[in-house]
DSSP file (Angstrom, degrees, kcal/mol; ACC not computed):
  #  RESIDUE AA STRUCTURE BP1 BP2  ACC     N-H-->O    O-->H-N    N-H-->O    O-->H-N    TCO  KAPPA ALPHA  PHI   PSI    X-CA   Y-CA   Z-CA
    1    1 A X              0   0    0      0, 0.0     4,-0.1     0, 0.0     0, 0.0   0.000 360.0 360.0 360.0 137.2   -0.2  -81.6  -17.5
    2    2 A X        -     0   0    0      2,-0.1     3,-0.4     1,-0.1     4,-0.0  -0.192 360.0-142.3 -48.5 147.2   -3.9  -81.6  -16.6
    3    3 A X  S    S+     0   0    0      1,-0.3     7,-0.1     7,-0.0    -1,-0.1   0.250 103.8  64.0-115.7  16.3   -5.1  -79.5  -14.4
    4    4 A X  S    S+     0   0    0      5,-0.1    -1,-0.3     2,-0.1     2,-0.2  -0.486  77.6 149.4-108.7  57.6   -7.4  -82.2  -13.0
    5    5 A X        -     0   0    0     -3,-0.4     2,-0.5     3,-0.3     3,-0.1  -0.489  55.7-114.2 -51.0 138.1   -4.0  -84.0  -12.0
    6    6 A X  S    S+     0   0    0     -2,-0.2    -2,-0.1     1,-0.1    -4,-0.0  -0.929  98.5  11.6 -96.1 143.0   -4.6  -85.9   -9.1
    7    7 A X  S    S+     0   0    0     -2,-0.5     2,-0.8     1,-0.1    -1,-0.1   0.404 100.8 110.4  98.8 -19.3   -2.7  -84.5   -6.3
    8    8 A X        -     0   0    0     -3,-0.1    -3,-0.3    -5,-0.0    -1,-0.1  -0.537  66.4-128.6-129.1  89.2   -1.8  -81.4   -8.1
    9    9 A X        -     0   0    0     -2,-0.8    91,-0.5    -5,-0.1     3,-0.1   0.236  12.7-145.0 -35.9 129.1   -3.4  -78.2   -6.9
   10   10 A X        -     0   0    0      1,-0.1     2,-0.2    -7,-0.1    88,-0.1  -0.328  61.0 -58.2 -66.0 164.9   -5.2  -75.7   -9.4
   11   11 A X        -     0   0    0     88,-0.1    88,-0.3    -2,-0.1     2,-0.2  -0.356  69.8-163.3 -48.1 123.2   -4.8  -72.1   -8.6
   12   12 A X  E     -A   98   0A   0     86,-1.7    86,-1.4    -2,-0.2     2,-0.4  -0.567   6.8-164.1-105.2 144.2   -6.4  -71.5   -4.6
   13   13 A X  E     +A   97   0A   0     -2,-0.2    84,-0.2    84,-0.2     2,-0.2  -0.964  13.9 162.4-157.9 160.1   -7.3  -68.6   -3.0
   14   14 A X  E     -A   96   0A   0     82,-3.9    82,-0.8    -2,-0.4     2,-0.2  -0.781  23.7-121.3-149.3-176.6   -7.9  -67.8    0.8
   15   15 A X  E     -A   95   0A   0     -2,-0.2    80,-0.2    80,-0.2    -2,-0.0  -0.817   2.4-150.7-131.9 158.6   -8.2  -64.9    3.6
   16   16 A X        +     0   0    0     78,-2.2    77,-0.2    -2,-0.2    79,-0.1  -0.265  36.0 156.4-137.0  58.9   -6.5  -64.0    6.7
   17   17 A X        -     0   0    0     75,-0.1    76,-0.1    76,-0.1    72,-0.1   0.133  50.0 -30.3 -74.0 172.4   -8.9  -62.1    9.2
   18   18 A X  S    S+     0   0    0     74,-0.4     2,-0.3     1,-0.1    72,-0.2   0.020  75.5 172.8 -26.0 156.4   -9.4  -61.4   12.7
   19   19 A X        -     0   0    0     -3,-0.1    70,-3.3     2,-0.0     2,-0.3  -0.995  35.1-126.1-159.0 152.6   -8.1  -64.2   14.5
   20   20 A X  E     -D   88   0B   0     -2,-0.3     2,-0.4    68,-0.2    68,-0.2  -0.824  13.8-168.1 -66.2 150.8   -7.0  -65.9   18.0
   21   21 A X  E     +D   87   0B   0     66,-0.8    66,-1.1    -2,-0.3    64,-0.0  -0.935  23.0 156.6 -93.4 131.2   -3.8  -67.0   18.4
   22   22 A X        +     0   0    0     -2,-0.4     2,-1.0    64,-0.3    64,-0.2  -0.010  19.5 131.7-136.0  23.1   -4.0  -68.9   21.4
   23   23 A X    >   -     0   0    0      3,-0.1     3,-0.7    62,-0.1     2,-0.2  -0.871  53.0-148.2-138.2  87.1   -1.4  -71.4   21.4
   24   24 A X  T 3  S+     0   0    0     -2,-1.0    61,-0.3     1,-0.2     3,-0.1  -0.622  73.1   0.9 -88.9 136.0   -0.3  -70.3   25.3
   25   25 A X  T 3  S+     0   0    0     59,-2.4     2,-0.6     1,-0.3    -1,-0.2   0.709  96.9 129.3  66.9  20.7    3.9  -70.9   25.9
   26   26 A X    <   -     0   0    0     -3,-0.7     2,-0.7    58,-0.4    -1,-0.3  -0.897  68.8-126.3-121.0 141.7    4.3  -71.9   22.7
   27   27 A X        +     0   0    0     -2,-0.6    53,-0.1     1,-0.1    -3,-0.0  -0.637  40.8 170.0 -88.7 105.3    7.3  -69.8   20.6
   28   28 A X        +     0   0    0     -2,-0.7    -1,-0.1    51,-0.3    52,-0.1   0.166   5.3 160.4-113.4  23.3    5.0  -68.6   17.6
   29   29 A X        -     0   0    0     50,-0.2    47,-0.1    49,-0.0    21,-0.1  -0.132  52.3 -95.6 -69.8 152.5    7.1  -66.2   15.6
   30   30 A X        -     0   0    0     19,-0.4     2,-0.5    45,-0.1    20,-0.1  -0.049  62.9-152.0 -39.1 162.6    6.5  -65.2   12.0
   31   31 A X        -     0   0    0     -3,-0.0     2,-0.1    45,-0.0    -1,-0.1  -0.978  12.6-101.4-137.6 146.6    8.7  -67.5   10.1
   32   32 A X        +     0   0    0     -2,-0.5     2,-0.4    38,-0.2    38,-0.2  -0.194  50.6  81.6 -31.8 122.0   10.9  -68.4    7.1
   33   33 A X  B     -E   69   0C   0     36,-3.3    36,-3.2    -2,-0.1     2,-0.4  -0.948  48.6 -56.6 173.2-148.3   10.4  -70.3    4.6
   34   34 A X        -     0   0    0     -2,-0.4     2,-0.2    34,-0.2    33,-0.1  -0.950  19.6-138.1-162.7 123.7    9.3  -71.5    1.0
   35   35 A X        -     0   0    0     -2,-0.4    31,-0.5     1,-0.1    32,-0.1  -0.216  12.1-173.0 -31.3  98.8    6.7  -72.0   -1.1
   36   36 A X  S    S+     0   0    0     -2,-0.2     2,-0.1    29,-0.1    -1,-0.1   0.896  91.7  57.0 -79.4 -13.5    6.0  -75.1   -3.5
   37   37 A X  S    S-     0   0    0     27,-0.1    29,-0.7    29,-0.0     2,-0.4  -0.384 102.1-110.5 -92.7 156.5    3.1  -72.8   -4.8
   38   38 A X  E     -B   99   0A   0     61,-0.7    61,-1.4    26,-0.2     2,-0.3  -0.771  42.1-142.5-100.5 147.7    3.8  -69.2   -6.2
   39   39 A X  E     +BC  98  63A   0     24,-3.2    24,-1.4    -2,-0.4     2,-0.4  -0.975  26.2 178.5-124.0 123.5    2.3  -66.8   -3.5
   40   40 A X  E     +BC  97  62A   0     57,-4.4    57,-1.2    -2,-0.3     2,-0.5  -0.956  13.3 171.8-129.9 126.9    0.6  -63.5   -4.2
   41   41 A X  E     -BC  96  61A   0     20,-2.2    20,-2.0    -2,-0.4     2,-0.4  -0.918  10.5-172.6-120.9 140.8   -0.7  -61.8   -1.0
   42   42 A X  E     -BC  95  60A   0     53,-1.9    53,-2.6    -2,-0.5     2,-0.5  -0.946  23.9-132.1-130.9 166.9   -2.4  -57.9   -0.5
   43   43 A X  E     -B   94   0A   0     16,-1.7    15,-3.1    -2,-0.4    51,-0.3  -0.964  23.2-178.0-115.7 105.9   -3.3  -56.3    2.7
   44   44 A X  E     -     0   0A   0     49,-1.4     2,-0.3    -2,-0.5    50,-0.2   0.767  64.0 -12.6 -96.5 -16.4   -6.5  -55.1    2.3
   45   45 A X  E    S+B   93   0A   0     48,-1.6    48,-0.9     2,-0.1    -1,-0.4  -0.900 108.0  13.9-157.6 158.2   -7.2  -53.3    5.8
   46   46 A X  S    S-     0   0    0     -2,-0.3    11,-0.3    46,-0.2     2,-0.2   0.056  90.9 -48.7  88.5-156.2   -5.2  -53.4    9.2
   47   47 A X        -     0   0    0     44,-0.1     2,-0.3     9,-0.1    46,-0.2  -0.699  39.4-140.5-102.6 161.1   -1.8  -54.7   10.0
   48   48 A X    >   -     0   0    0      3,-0.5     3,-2.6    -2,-0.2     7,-0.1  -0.867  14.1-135.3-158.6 155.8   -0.2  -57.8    9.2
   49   49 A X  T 3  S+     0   0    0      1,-0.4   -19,-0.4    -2,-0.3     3,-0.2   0.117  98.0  45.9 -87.1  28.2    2.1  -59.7   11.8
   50   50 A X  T 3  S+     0   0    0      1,-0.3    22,-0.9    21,-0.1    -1,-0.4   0.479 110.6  47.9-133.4  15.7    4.8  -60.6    9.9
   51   51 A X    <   +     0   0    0     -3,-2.6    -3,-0.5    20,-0.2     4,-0.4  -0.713  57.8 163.2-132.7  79.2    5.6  -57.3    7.9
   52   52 A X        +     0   0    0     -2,-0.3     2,-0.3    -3,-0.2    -1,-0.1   0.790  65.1  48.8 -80.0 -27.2    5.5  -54.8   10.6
   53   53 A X  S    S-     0   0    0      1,-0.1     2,-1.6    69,-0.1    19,-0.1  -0.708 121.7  -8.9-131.0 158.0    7.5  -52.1    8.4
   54   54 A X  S    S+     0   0    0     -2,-0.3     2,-0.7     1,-0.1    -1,-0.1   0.026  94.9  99.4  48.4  -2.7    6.5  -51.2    4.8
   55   55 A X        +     0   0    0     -2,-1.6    -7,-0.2    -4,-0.4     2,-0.2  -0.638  56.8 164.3-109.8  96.7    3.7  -53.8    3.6
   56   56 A X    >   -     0   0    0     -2,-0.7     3,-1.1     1,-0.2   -13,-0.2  -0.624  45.0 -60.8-100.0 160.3    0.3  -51.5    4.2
   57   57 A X  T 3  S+     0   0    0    -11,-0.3   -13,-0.2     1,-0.2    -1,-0.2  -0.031 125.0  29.0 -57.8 146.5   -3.2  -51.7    3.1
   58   58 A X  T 3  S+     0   0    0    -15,-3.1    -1,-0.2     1,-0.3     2,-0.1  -0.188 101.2 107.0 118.5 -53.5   -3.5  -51.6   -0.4
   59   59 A X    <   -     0   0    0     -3,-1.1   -16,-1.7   -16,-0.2    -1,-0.3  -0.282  48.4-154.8 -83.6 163.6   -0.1  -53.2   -1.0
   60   60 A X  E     -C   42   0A   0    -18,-0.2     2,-0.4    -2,-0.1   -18,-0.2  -0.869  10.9-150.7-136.3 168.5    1.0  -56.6   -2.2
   61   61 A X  E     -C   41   0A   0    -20,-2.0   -20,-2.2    -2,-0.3     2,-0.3  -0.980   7.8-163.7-131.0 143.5    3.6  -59.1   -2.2
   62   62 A X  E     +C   40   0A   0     -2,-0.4     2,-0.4   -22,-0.2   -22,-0.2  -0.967  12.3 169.9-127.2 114.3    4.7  -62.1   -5.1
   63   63 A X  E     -C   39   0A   0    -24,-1.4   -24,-3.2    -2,-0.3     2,-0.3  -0.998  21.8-146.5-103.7 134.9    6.7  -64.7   -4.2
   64   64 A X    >   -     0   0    0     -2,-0.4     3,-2.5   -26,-0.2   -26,-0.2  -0.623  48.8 -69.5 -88.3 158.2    7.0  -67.6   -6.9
   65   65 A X  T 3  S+     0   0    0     -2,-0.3    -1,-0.2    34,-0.2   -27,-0.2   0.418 119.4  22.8 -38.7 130.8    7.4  -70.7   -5.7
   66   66 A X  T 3  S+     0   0    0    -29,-0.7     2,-1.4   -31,-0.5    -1,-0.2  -0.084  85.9 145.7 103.3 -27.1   11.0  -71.8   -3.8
   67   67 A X    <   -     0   0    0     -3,-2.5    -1,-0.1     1,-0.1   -33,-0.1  -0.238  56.3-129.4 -33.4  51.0   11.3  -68.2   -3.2
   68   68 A X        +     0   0    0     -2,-1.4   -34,-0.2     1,-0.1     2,-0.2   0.777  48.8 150.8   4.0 107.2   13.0  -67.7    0.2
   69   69 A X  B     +E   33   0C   0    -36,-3.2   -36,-3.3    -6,-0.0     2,-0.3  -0.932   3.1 128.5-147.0-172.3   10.5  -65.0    2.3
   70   70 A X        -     0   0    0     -2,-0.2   -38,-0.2   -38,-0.2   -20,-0.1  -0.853  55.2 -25.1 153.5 157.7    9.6  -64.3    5.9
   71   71 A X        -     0   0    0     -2,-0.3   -20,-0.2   -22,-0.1   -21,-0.1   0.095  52.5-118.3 -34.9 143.7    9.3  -61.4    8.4
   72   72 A X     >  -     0   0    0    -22,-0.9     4,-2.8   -19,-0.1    51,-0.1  -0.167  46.4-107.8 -72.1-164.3   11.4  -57.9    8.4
   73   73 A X  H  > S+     0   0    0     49,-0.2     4,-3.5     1,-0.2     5,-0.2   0.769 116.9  70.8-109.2   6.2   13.1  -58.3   11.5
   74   74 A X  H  > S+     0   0    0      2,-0.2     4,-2.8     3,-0.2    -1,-0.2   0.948 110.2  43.1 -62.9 -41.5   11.1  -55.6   13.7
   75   75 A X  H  > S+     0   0    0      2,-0.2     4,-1.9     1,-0.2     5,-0.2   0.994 113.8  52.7 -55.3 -67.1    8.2  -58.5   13.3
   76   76 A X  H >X S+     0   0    0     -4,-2.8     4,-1.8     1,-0.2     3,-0.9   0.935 113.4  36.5 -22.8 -87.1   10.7  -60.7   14.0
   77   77 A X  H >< S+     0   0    0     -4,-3.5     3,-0.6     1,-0.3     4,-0.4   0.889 113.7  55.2 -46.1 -50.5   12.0  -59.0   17.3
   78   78 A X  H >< S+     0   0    0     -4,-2.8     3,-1.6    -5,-0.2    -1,-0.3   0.931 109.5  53.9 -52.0 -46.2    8.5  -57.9   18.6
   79   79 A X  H X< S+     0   0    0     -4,-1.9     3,-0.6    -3,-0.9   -51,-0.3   0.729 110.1  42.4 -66.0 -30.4    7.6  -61.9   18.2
   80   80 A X  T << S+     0   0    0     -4,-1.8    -1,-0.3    -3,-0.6    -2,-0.2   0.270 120.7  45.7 -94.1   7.2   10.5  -63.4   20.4
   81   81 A X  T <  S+     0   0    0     -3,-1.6     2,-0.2    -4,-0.4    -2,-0.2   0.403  88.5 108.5-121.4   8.3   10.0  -60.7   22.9
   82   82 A X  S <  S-     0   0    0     -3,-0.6     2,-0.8    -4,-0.2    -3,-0.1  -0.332  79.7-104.1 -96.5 165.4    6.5  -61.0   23.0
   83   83 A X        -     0   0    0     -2,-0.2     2,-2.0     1,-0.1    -1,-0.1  -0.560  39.7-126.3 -73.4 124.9    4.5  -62.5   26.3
   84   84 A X        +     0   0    0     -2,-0.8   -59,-2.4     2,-0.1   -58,-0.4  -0.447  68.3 102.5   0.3   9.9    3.5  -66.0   25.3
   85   85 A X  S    S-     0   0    0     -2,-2.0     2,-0.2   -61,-0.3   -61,-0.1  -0.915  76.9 -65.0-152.8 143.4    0.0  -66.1   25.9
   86   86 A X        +     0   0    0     -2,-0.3     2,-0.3   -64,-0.2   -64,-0.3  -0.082  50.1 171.8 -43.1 100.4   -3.3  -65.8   23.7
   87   87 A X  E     -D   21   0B   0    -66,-1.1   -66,-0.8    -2,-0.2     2,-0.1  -0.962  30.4-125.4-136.1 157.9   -4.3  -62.6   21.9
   88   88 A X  E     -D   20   0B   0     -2,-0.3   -68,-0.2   -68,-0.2     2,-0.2  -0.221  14.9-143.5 -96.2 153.1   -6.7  -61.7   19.6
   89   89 A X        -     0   0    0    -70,-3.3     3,-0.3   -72,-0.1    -1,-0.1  -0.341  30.1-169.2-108.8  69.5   -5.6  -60.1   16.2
   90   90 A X        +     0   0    0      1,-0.2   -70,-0.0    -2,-0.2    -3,-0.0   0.300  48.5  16.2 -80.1 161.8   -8.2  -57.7   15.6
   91   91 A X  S    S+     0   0    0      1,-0.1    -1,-0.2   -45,-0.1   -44,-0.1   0.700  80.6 138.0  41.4  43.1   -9.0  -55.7   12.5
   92   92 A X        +     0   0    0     -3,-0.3   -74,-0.4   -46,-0.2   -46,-0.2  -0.281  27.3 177.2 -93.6-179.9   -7.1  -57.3    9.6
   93   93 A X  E     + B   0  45A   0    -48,-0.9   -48,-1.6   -46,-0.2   -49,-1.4  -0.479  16.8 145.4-149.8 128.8   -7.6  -58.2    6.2
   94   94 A X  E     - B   0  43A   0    -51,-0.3   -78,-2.2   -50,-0.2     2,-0.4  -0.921  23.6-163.9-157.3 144.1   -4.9  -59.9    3.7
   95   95 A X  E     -AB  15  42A   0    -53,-2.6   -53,-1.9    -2,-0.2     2,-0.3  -0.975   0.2-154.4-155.8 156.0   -5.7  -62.3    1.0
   96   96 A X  E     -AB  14  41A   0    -82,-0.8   -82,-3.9    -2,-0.4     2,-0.4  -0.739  13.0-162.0-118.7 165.2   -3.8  -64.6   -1.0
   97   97 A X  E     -AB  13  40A   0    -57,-1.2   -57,-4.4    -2,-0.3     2,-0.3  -0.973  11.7-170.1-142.6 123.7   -3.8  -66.4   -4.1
   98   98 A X  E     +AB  12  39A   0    -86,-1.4   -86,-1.7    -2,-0.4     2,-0.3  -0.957   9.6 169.1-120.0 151.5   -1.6  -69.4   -4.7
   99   99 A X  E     - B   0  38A   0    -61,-1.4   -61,-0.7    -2,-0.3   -34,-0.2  -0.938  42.0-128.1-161.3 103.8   -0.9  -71.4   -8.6
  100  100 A X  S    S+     0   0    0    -91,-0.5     2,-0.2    -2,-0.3   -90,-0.1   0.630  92.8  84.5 -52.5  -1.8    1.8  -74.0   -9.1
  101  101 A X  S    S-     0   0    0    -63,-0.1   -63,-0.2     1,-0.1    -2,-0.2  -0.700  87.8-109.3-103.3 179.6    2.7  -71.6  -12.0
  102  102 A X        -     0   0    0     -2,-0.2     2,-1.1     1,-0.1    -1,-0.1  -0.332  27.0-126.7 -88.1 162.2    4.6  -68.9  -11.7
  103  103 A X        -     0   0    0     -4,-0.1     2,-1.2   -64,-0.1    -1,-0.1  -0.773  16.8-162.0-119.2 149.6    3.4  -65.7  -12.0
  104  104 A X        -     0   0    0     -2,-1.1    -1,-0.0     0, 0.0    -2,-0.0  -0.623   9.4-145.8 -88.3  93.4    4.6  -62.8  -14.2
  105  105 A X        -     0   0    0     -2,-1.2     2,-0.1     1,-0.1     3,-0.0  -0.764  28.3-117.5 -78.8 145.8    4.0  -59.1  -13.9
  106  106 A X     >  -     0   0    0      0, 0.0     4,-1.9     0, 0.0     3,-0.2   0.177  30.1 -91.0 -64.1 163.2    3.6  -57.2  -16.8
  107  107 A X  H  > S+     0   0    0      1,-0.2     4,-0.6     2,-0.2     3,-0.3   0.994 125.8  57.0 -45.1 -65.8    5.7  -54.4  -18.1
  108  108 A X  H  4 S+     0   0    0      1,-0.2     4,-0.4     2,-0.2    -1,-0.2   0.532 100.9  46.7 -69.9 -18.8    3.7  -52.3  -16.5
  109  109 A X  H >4 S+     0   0    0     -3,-0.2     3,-1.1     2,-0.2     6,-0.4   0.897 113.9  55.0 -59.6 -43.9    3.8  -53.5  -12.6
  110  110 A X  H 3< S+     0   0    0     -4,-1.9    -2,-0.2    -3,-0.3    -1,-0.2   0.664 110.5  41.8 -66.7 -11.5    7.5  -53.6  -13.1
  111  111 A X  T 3< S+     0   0    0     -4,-0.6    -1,-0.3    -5,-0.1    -2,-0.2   0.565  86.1 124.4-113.6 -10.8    7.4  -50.0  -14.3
  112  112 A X    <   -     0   0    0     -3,-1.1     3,-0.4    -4,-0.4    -3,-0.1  -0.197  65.3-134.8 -36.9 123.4    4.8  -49.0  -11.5
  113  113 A X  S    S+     0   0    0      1,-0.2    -1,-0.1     3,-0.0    -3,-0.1   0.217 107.7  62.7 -70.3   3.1    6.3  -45.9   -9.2
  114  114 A X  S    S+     0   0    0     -5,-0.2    -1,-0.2     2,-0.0    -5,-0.1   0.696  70.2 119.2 -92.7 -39.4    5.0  -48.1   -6.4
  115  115 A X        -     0   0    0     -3,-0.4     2,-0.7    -6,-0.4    -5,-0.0   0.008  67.9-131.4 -34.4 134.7    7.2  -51.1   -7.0
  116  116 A X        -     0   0    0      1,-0.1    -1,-0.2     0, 0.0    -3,-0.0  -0.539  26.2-174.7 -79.4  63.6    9.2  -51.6   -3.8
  117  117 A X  S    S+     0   0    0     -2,-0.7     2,-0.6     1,-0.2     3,-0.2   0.603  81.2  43.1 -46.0 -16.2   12.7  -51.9   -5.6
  118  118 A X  S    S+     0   0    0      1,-0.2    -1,-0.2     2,-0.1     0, 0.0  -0.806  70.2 138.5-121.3  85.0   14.7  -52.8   -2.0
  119  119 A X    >   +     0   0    0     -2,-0.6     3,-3.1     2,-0.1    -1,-0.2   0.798  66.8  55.8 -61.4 -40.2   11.9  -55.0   -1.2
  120  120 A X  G >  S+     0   0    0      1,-0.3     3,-0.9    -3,-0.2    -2,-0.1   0.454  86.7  79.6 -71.5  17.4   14.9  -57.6    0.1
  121  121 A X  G >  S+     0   0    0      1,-0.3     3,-1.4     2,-0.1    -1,-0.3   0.588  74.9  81.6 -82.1  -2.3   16.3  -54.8    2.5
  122  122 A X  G <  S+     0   0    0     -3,-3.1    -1,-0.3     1,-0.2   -49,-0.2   0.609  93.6  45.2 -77.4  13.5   13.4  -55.9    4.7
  123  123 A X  G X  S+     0   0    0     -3,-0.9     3,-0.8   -51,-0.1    -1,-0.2   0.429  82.4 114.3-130.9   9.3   15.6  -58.5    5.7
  124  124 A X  T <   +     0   0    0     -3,-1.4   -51,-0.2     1,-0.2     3,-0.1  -0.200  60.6  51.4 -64.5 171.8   18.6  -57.0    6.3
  125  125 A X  T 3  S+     0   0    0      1,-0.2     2,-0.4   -52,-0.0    -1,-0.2   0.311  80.1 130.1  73.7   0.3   20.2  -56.9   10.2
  126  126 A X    <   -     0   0    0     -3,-0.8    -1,-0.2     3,-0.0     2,-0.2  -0.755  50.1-147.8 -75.5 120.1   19.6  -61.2   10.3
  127  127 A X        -     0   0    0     -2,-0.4     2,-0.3     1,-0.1    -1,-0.0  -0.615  32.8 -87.3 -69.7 163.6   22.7  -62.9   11.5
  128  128 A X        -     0   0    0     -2,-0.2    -1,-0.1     1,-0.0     0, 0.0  -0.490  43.6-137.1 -83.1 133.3   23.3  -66.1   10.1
  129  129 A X        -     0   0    0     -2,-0.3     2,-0.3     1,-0.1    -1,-0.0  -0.082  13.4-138.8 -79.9-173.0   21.6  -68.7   12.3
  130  130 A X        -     0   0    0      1,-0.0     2,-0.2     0, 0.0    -1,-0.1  -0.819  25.5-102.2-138.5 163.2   23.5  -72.1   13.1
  131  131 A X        -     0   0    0     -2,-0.3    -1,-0.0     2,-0.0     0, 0.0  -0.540  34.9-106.9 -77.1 157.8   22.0  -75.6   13.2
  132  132 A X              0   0    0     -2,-0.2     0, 0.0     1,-0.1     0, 0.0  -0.112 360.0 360.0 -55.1-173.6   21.0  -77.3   16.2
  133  133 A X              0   0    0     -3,-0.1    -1,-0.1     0, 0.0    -2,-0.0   0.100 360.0 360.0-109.6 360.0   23.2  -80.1   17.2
C-alpha cells in the first residue's frame, strides 16, 4: 500500500502543552479507549493528567494500535471528584508520534532496566463497568 493512499494517514506527530480545559459542568475524565493508529507518547517536563502514578518526565509509553489503554485509577478518581469548572494545565510537555504500523522495540528496549514490566498493574482496582440501558 502507498503511503500516498488517500485516506490513509502517514506517520503524524503532535504536542500536548500548557492548556485550558474549560469545558464548565461538563464530566471530562481521562478515558479509555483504542487506537486505530499505534501510539508512542513521552513526557518531556511536568505532569500528565491521565497517568498520575509512574509515567514521569523522561519516560514513554507504546501502545500499537487496538491496544486497550487509559488512566491509572488515582487519575481516574482525582477526575470524577474534581470541581467541574475551567482550569488551566500549566507546565507540561508530552509528545506523540502515531503510524498505522506497528511499532517494534528492539532487543534492546525490551532488555532496558527501565522497562516498566507491570506496566498493566496501573490499571488494577477498576471494577467492571455495566452498560447503560
Amino acid at each position: 500500500m502507498s503511503h500516498t493512499a488517500p485516506g490513509v494517514l502517514s506517520p503524524s506527530c503532535g504536542r500536548v502543552t500548557p492548556r485550558w480545559s474549560v469545558a464548565e459542568r461538563t464530566f471530562r475524565p481521562p478515558y479509555f479507549h483504542r487506537n486505530v493508529m499505534s501510539e508512542f507518547m513521552g513526557l518531556v517536563k511536568g505532569k500528565y493528567d491521565a497517568k498520575q502514578g509512574g509515567f514521569v518526565p523522561g519516560g514513554a509509553s507504546l501502545h500499537n494500535a487496538m491496544s486497550a489503554h487509559g488512566p491509572d485509577r488515582a487519575s481516574y478518581e482525582s477526575a470524577i471528584a474534581a470541581n467541574l469548572a475551567p482550569h488551566y494545565l500549566a507546565d507540561t510537555l508530552a509528545i506523540m508520534f502515531e503510524s498505522r504500523y506497528v511499532f517494534e522495540p528492539t532487543a534492546l528496549a525490551l532488555a532496558a532496566p527501565a522497562l516498566d514490566r507491570d506496566y498493566d498493574a496501573a490499571w488494577n482496582g477498576f471494577e467492571r463497568g455495566n452498560k447503560p440501558k
